[in-house]
N, C-alpha and C positions, 0 to 999 in steps of 0.2 A: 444455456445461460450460466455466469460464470457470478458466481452471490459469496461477497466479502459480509465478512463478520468480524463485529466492534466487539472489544470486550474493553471495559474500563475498570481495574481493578479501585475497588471503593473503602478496600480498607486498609489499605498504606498509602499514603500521599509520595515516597519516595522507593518504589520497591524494585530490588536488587534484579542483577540481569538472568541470575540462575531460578528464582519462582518463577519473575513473568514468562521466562522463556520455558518452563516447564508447565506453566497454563496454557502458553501456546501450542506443547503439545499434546496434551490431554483433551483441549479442543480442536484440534486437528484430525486425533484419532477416533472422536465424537463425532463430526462432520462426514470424515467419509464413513464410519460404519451405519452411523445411525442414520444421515442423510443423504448416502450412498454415490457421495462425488469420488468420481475417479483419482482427482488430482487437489493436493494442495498444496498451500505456502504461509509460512508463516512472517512476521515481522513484530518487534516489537518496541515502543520506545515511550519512556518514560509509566506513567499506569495504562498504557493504550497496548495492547494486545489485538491484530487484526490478523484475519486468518481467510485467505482466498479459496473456494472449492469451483471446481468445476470436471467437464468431462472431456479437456485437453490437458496440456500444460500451461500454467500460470503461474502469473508472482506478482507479488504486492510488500507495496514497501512503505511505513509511516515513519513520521518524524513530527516531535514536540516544536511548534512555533517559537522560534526569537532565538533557538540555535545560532551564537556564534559560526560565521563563516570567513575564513583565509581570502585574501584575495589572489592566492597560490590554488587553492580547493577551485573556486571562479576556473580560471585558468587551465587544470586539469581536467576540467569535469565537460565546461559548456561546449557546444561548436561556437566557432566564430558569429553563424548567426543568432546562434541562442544569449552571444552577450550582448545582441549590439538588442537582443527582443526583453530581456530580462529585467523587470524595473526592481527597485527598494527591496529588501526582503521576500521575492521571488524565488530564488535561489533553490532554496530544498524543494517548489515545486518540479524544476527539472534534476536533481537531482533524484526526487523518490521515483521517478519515469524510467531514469536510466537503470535504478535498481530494480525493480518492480520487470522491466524486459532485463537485463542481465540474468534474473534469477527464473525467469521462464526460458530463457536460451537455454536455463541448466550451464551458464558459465561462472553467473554470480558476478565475480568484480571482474573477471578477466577479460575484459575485453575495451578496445578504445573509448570510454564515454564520448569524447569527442566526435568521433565518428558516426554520433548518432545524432538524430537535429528533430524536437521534437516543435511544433506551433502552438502554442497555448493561449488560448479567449482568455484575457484579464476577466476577472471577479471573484467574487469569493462564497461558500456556503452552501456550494451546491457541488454535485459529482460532473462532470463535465467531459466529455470526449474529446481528446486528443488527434489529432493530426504527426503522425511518425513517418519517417524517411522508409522504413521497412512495410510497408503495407500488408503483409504478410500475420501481422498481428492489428487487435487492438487494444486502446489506451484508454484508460479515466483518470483523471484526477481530482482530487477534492481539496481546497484551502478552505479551513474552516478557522475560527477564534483560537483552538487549541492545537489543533494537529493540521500537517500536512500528510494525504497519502497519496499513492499511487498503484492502478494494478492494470496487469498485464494479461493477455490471453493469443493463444498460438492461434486461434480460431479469426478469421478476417473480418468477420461480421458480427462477433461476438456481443453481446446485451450485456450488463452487468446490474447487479442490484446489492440492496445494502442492508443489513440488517444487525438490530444491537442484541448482543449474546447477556442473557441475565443468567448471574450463577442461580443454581438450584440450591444454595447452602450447605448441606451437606448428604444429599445424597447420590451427588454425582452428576443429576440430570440437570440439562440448559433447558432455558424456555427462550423462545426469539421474539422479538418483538419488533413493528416497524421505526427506521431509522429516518431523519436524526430523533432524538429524544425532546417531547415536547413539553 
């Protein structure tokens, strides 16, 4: 089972890319020692820290809702059938797919996003399985009010699950808690 973890930074409203991404790996390096996952990934965007573990390769990729998108971005990113499937503000859900498998390919950006075609269930608020051109993997995504994410697992039948990371204040230790937050 491949278990993403939320962290929501709660005391800066705007926090720089060099903490958040140093919380991501101070939680990363908490996950596989103390939680004993083989593999992780990190992402982060805006106070949203998410952090994937598992016992293959995987990648997970989030994104702040109402992101500004190019209709050049559109164009480079979707296949042809993902524009003709993508409605209003959908957008970063197939892009956090493409990153989320790029970064469990271990290529990152390198490779044709085009060339990949993912199907996505309209709705919102819930983790959702994907349908990908590569079956060889699988896919979640989640649109919620705040974030969009996505993650990735090398594993073909892989499960994923969700849970919100609470700092321990200052003695280092995380407590988990079931997600979303009610």
């Amino acid at each position: 089972m491949a278990v993403i973890y939320i962290y929501k930074n709660l005391i800066s409203e705007n926090p720089d890319y060099s903490s958040q991404h140093q919380a991501g790996v101070a939680l990363s390096a908490y996950i596989r020692q103390s939680l004993g996952m083989s593999y992780t990934n990190i992402s982060h965007s805006g106070r949203y820290v998410l952090i994937i573990g598992g016992d293959c390769r995987v990648g997970v990729d989030v994104e702040l809702r109402g992101r500004e998108v190019s209709p050049q971005a559109v164009l480079r990113s979707l296949s042809e059938g993902e524009r003709d499937r993508c409605r209003e503000g959908e957008f970063l859900r197939y892009w956090t797919l493409k990153e989320a498998y790029g970064k469990c390919m271990g290529v990152g950006l390198l490779y044709d996003y085009r060339g990949t075609d993912f199907l996505i269930e309209h709705g919102a608020d819930e983790l959702r399985r994907v349908e990908g051109r590569d079956k060889n993997y699988s896919y979640v995504n989640y649109f919620g009010p705040e974030i969009v994410f996505s993650a990735c697992s090398e594993n073909a039948g892989e499960s994923f699950s969700v849970c919100q990371i609470i700092d321990g204040e200052t003695d280092g230790e995380f407590a988990l808690k079931p997600w979303p937050e009610t």
